[in-house]
C-alpha angles and dihedrals in degrees: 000000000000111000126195143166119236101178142006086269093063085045095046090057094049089059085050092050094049091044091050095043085051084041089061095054087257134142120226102241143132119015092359089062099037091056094045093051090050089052091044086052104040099036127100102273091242098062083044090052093045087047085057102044086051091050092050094053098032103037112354086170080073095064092082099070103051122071107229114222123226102261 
């Protein structure tokens, strides 16, 4: 199933699903982080780029499991 971000808000929930994943003594794995690298992939850059800097501030212990595009 394609997933893609369309605003700041679709990009904003994704950052709540992968804190609350890490939150839950969970790691971000199988289809979570299938669907977020796709969107990462297939989004406007800018939305990629916005999904990475609130990771960063927000759980920079995240970045590890996403594969960051060349912008």
């Amino acid at each position: 199933m394609p997933y893609r971000w369309n605003d700041r808000q679709d990009v904003d929930e994704a950052v709540v699903v992968v804190m609350n994943t890490l939150d839950s003594g969970q790691e971000i794995k199988g289809w979570l982080m299938r669907t977020l690298q796709q969107a990462i992939d297939d989004s406007d850059p800018q939305l990629a780029q916005y999904f990475f800097g609130e990771l960063e501030r927000h759980r920079p212990e995240a970045l590890r499991y996403f594969a960051k595009p060349a912008f």
